[in-house]
N, CA, C and O atoms as a DFTB+ gen file, in Angstrom:
612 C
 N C O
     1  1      -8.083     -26.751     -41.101
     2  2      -8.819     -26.587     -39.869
     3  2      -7.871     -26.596     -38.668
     4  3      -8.140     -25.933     -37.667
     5  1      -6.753     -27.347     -38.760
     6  2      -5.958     -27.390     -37.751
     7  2      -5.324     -26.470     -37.568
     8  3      -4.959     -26.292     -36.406
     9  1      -4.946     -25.572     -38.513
    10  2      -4.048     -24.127     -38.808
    11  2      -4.922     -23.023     -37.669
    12  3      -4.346     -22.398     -36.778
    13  1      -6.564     -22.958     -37.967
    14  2      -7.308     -22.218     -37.868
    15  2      -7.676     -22.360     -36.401
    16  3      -8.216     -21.381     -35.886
    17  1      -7.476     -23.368     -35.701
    18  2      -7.792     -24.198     -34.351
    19  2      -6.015     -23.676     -33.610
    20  3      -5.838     -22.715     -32.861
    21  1      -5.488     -24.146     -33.855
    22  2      -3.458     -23.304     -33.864
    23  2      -3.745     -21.896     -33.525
    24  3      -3.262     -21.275     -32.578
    25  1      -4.717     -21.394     -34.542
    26  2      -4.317     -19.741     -34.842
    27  2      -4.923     -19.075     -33.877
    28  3      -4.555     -17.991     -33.423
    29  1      -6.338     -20.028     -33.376
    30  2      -7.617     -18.911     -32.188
    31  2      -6.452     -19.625     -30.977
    32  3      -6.154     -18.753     -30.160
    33  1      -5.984     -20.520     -30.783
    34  2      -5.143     -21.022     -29.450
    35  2      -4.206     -20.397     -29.075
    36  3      -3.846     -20.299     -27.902
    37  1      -3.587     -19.793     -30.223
    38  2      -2.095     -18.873     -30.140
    39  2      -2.882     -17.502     -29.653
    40  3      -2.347     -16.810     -28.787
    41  1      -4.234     -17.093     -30.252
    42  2      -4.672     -15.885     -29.706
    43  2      -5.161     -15.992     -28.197
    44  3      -4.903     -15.179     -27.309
    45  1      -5.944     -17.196     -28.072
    46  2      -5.944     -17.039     -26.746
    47  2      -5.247     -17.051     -25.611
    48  3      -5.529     -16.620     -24.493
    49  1      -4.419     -17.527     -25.975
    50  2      -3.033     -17.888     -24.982
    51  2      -2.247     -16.483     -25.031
    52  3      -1.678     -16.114     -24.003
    53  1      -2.187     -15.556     -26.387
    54  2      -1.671     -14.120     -25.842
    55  2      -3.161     -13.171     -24.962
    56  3      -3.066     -12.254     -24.147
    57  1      -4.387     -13.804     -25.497
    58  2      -4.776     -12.560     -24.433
    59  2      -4.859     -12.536     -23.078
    60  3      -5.097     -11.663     -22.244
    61  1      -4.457     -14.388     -23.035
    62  2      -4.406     -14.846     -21.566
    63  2      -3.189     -14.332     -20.871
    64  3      -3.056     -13.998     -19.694
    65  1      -2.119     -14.343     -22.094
    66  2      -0.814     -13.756     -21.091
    67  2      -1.021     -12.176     -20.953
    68  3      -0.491     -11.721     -19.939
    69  1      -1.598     -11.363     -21.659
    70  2      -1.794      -9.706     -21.765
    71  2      -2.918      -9.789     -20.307
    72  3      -3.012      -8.802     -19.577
    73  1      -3.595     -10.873     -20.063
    74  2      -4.197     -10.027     -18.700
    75  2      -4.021     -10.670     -17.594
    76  3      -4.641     -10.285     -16.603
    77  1      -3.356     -11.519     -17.524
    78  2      -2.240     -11.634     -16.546
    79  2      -1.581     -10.489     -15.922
    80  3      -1.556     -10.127     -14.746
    81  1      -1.078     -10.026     -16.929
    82  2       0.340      -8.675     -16.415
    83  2      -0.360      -7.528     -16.424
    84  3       0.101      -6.532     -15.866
    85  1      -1.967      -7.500     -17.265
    86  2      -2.864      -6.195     -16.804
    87  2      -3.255      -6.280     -15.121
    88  3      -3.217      -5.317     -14.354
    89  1      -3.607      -7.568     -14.789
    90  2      -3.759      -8.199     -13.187
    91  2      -2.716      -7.678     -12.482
    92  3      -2.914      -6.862     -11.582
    93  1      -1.598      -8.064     -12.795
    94  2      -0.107      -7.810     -11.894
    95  2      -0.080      -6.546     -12.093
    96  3       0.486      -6.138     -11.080
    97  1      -0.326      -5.623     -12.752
    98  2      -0.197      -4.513     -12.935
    99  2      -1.081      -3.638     -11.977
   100  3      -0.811      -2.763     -11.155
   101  1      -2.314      -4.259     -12.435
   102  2      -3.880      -3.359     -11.220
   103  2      -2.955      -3.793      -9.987
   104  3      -2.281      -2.788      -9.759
   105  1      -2.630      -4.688      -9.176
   106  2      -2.094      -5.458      -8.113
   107  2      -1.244      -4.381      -7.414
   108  3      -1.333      -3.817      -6.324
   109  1      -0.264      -4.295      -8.596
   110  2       1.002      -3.578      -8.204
   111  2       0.963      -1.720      -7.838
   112  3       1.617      -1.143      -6.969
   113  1      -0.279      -0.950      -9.077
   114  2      -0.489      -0.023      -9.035
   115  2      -1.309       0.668      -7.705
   116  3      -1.058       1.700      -7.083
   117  1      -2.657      -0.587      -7.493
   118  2      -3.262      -0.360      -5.737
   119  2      -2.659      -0.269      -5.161
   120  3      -2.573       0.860      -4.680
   121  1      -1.773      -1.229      -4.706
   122  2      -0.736      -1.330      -3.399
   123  2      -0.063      -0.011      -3.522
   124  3       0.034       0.838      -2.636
   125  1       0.434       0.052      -4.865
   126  2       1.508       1.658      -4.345
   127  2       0.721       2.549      -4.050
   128  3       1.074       3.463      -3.305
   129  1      -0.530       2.478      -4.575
   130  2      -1.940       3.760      -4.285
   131  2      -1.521       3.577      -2.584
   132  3      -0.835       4.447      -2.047
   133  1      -1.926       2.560      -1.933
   134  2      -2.132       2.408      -0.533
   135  2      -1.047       3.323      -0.054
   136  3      -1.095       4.538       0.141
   137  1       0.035       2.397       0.107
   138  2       1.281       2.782       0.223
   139  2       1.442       4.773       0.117
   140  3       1.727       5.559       1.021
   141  1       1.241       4.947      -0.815
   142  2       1.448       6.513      -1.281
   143  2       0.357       7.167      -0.069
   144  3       0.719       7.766       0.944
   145  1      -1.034       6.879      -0.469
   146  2      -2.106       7.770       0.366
   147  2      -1.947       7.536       2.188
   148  3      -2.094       8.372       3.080
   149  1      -1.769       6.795       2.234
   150  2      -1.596       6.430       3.851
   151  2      -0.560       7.095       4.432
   152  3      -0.455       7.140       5.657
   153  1       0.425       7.756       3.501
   154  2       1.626       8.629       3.978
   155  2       1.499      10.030       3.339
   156  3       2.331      10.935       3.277
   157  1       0.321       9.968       2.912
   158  2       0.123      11.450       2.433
   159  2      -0.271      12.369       3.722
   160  3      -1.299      12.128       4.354
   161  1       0.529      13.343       4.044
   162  2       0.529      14.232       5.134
   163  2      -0.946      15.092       4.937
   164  3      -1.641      15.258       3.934
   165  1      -1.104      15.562       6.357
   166  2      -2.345      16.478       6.324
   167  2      -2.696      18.049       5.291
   168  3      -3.743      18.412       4.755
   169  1      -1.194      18.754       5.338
   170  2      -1.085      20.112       4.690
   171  2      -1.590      19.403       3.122
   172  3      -2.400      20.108       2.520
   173  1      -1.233      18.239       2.502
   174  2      -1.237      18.006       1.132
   175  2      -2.564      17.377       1.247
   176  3      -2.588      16.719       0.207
   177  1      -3.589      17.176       1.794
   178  2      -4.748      16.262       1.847
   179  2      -5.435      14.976       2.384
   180  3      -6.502      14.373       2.497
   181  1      -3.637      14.958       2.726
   182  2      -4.430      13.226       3.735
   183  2      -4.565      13.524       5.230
   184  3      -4.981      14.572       5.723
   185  1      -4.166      12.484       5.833
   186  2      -4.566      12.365       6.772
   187  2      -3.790      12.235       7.792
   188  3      -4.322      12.420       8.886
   189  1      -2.367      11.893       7.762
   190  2      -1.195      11.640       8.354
   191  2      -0.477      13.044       8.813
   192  3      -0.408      13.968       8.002
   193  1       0.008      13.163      10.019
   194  2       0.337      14.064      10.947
   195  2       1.771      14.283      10.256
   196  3       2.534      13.402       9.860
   197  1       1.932      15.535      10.213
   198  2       4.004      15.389       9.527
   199  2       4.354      16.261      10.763
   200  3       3.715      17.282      11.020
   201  1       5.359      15.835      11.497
   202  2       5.591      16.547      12.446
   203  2       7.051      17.081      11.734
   204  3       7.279      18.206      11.290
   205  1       8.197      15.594      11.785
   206  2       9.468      15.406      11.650
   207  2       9.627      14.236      10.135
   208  3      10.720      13.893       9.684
   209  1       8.501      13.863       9.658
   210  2       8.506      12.619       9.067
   211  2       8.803      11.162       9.183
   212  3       8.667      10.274       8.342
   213  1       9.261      11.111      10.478
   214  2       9.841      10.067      11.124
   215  2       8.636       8.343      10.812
   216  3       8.886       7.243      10.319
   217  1       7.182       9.061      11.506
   218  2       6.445       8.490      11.335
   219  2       6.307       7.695       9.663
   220  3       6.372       6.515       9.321
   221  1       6.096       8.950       8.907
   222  2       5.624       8.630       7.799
   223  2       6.569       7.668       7.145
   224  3       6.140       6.688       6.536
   225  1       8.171       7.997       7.288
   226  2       9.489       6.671       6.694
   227  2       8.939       5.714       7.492
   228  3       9.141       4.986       6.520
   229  1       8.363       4.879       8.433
   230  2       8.664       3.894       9.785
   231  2       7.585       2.999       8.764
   232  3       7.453       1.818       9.087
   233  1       6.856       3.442       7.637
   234  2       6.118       2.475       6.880
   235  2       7.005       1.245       6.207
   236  3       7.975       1.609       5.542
   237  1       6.835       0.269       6.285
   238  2       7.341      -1.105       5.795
   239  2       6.571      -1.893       5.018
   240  3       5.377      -2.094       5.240
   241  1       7.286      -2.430       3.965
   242  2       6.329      -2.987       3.251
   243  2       6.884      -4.267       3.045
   244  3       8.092      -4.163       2.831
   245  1       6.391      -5.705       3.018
   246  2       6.718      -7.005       3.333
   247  2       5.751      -8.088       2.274
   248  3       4.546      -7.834       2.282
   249  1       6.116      -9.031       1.553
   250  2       5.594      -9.678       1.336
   251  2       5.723     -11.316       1.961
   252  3       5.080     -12.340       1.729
   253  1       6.427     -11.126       2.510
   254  2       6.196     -12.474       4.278
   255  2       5.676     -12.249       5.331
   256  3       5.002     -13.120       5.879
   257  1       5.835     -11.177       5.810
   258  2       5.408     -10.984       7.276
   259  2       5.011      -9.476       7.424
   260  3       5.698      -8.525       7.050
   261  1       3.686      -9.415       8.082
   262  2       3.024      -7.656       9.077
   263  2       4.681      -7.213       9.309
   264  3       5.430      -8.018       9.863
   265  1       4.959      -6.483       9.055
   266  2       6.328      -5.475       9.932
   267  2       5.697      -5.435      10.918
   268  3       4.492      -5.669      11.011
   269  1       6.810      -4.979      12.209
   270  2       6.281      -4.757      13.736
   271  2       6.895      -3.757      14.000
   272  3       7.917      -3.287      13.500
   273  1       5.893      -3.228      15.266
   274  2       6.374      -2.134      16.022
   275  2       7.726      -2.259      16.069
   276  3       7.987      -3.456      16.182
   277  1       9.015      -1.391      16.025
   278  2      10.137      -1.303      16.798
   279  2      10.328      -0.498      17.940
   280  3      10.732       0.658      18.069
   281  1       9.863      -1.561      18.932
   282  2       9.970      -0.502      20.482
   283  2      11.366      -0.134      20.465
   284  3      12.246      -0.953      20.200
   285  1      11.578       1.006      20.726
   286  2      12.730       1.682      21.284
   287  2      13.210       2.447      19.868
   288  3      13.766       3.545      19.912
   289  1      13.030       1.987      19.038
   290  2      13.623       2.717      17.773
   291  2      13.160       3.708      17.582
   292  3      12.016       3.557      17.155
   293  1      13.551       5.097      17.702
   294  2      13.225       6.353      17.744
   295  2      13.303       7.068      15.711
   296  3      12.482       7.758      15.107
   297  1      14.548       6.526      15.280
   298  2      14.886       7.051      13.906
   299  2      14.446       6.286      12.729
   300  3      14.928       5.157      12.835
   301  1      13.783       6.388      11.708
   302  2      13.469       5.497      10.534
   303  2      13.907       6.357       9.387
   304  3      13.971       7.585       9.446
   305  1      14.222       5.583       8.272
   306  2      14.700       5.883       7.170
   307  2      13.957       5.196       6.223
   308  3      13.442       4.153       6.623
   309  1      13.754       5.538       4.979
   310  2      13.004       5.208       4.045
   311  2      13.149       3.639       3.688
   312  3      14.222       3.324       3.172
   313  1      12.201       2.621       3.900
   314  2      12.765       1.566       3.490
   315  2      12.554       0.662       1.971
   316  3      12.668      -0.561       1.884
   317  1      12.290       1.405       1.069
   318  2      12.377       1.275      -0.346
   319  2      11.138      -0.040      -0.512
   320  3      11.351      -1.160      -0.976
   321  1       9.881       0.473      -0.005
   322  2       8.738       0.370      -0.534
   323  2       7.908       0.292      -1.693
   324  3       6.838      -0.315      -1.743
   325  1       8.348       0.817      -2.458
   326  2       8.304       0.699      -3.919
   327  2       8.811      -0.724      -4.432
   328  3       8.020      -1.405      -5.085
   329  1      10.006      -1.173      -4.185
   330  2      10.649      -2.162      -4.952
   331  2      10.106      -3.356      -4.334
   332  3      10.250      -4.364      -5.026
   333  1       9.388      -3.558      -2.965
   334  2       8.736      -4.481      -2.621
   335  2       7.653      -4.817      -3.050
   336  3       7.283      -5.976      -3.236
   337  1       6.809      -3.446      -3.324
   338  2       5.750      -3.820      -4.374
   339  2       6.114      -4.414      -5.377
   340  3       6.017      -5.621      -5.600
   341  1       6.695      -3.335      -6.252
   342  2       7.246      -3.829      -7.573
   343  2       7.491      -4.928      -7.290
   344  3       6.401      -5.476      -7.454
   345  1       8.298      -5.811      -6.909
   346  2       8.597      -7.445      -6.858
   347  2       7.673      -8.324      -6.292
   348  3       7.992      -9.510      -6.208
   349  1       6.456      -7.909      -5.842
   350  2       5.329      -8.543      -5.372
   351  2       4.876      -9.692      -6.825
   352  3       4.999      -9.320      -7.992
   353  1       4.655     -10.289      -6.655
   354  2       4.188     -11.277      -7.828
   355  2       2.250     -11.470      -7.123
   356  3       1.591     -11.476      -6.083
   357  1       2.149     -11.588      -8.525
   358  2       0.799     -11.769      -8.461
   359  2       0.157     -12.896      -7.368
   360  3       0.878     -13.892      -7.321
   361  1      -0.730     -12.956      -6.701
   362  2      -1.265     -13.709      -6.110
   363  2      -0.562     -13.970      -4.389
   364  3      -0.740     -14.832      -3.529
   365  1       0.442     -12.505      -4.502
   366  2       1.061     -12.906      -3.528
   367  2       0.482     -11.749      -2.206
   368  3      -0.207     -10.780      -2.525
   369  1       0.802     -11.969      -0.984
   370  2       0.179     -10.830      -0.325
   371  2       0.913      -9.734      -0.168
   372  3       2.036     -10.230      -0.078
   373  1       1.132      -7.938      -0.020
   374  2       1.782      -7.406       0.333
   375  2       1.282      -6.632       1.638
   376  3       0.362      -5.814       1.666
   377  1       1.981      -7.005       2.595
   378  2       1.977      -6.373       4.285
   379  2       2.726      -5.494       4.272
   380  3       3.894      -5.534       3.886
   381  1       1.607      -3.767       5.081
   382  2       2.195      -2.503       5.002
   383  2       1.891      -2.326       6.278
   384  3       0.771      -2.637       6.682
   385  1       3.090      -1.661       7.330
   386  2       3.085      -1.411       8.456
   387  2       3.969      -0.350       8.907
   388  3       5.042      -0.007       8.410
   389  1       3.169       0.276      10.252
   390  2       4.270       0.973      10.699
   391  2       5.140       0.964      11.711
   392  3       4.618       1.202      12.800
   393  1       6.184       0.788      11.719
   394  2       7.091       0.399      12.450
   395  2       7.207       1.378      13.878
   396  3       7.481       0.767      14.911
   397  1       7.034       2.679      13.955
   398  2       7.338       3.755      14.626
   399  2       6.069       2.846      16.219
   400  3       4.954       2.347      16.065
   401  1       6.785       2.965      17.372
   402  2       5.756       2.641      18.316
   403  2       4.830       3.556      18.642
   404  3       3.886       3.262      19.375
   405  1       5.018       4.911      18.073
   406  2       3.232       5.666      18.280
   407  2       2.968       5.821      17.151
   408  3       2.531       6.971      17.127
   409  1       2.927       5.354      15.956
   410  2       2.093       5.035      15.238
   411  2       0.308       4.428      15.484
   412  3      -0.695       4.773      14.859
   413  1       0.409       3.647      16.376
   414  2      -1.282       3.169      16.979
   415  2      -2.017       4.424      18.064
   416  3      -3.126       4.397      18.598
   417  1      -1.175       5.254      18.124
   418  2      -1.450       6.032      18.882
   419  2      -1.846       7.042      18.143
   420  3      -2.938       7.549      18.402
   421  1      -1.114       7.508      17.158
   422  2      -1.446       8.190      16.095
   423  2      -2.596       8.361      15.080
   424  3      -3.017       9.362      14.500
   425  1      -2.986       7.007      15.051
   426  2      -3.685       6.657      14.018
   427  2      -5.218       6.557      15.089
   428  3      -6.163       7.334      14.952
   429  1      -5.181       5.688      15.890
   430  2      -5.850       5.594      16.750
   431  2      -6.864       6.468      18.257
   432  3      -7.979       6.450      18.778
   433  1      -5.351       7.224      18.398
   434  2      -5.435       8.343      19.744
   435  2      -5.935       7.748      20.689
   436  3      -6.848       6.942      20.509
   437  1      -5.399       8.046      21.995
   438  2      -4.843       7.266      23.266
   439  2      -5.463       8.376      24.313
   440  3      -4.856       9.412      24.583
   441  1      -6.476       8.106      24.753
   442  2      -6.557       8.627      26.669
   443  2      -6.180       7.475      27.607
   444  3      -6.475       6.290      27.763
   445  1      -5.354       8.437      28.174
   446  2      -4.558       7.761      29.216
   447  2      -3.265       7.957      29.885
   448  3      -2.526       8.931      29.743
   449  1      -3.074       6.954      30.612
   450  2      -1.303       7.359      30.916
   451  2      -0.481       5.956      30.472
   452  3      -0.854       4.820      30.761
   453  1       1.120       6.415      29.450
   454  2       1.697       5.716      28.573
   455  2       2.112       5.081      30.102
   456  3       1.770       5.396      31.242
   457  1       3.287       3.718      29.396
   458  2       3.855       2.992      30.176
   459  2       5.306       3.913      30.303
   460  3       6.279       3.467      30.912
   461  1       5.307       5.104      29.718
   462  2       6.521       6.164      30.194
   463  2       6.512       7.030      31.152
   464  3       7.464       7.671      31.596
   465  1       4.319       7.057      31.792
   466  2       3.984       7.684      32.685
   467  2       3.423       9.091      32.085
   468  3       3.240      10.127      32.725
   469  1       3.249       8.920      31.019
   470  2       2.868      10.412      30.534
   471  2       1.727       9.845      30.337
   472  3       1.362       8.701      30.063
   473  1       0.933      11.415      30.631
   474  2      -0.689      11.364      29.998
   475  2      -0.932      11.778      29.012
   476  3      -0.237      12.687      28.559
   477  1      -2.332      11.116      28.093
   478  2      -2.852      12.212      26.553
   479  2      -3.470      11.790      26.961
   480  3      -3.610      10.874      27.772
   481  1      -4.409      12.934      26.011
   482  2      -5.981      13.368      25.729
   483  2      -6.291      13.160      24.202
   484  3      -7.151      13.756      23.554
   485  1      -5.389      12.159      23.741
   486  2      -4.754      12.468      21.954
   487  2      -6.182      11.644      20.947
   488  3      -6.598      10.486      20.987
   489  1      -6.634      12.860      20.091
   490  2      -7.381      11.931      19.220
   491  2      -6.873      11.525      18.004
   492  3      -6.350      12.381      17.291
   493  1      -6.945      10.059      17.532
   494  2      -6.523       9.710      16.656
   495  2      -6.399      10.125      14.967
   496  3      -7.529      10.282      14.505
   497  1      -5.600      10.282      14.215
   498  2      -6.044      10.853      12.997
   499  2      -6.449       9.879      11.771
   500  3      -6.962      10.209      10.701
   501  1      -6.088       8.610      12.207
   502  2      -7.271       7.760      11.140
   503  2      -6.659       7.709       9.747
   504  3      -7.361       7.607       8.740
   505  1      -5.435       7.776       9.718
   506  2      -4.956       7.473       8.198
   507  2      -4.832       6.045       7.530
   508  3      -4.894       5.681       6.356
   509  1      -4.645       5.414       8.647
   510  2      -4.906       3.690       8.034
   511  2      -6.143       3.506       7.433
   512  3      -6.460       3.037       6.340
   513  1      -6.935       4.075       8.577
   514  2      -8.689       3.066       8.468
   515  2      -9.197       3.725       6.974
   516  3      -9.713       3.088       6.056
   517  1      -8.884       5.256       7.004
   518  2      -9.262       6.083       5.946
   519  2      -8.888       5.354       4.471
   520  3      -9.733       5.017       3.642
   521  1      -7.891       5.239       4.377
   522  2      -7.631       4.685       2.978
   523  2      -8.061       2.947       3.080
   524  3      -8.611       2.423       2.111
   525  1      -7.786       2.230       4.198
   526  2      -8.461       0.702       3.944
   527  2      -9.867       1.082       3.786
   528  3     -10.465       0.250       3.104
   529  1     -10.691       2.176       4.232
   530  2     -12.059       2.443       3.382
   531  2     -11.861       2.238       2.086
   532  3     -12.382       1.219       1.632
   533  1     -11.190       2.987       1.279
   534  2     -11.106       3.072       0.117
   535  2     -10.559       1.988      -0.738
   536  3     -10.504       2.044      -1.967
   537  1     -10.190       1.075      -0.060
   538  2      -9.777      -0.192      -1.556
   539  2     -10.404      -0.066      -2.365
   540  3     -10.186       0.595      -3.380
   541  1     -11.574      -0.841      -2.017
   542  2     -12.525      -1.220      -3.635
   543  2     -12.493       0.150      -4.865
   544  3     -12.408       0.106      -6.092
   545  1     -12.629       1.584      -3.688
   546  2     -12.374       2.569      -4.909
   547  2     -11.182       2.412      -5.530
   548  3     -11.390       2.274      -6.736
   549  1      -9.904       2.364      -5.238
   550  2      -8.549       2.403      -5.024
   551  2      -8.205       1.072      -6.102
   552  3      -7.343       1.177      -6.975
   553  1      -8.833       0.100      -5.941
   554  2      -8.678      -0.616      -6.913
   555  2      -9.328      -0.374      -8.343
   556  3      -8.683      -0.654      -9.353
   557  1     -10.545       0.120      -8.413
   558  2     -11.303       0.323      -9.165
   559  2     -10.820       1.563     -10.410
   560  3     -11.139       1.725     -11.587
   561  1      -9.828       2.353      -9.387
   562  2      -9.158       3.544     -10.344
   563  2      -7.979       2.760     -11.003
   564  3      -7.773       2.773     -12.216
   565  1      -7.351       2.193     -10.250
   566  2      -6.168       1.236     -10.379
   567  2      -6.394       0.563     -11.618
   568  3      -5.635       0.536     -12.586
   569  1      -7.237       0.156     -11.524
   570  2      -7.947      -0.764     -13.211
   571  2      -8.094       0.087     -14.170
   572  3      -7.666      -0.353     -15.237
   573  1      -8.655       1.442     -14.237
   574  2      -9.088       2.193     -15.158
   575  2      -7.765       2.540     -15.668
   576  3      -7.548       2.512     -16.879
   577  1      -6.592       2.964     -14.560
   578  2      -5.175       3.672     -15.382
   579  2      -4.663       2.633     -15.938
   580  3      -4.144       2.784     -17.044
   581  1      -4.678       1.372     -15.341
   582  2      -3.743       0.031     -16.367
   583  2      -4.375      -0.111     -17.094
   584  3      -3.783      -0.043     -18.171
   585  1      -5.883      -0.392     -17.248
   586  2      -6.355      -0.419     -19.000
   587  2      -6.076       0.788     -19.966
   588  3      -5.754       0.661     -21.147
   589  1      -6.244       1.979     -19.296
   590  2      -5.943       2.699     -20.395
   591  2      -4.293       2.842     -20.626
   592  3      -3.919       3.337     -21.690
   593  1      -3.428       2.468     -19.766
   594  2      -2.115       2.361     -20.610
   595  2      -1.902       1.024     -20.967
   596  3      -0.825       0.801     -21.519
   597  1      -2.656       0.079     -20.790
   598  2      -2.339      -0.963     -22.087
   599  2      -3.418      -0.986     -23.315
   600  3      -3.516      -1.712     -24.304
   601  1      -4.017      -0.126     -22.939
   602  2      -5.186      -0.124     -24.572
   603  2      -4.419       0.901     -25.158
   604  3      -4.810       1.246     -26.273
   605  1      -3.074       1.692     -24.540
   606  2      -2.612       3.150     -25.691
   607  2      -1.207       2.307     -25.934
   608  3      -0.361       2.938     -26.569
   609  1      -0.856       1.021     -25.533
   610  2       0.399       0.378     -25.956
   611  2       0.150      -0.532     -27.399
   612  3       1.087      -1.145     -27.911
């Protein structure tokens, strides 16, 4: 009996560790969903303006702290977003931002006159709000691709 009590404990304890890392996995796969769609340009389906791409690199991804605006910083370079996910551990938060200072302007659109003295009439294009609509879907697909590549492992 003790063998048999051993044997369901050893099973439960692997299916406990197999959905663990199915968890870290849904976790890891949303976030890059986010990450990916929120920089998906308009010509390809999203929603994000590609002028120069400048905007779209100025995304940051953090698991300590919101990234912030960088006033004055005109140039961004890719800041390897991926591997921050990827190293995200479960239960932990990951903060995606854009660094570029018209980014809120972008996303948002601005009547008015800037603190550079220029005026817009600019309407916002809504690529943040658009995909934070979509979590629950976004997660929900997220689950379907990690189960089916750990039910074909």
């Amino acid at each position: 009996m003790a063998t048999e009590n051993l044997s369901f404990a050893a099973q439960v304890t692997e299916w406990a560790k197999a959905e663990i890392e199915r968890e870290e996995a849904i976790f890891h796969e949303a976030s890059q969903t986010v990450a990916n769609e929120v920089r998906t340009p308009m010509a390809e389906g999203g929603r994000m303006p590609l002028k120069t791409g400048n905007l779209r690199r100025s995304l940051m991804a953090s698991t300590s702290d919101m990234p912030r605006i960088q006033e004055g910083k005109t140039t961004f370079s890719d800041s390897g977003i991926e591997m921050i996910i990827a190293g995200a551990e479960l239960g932990s938060t990951i903060y995606l931002g854009f660094q570029a200072a018209y980014a809120p302007r972008m996303n948002y659109g601005f009547v008015g006159t800037d603190s550079l003295g220029r005026t817009y009439n600019q309407t916002g294009f809504g690529f943040v709000d658009a995909v934070a609509q979509r979590w629950p879907q976004i997660v929900t697909q997220a689950e379907a691709k990690v189960r089916n590549r750990f039910d074909q492992a």
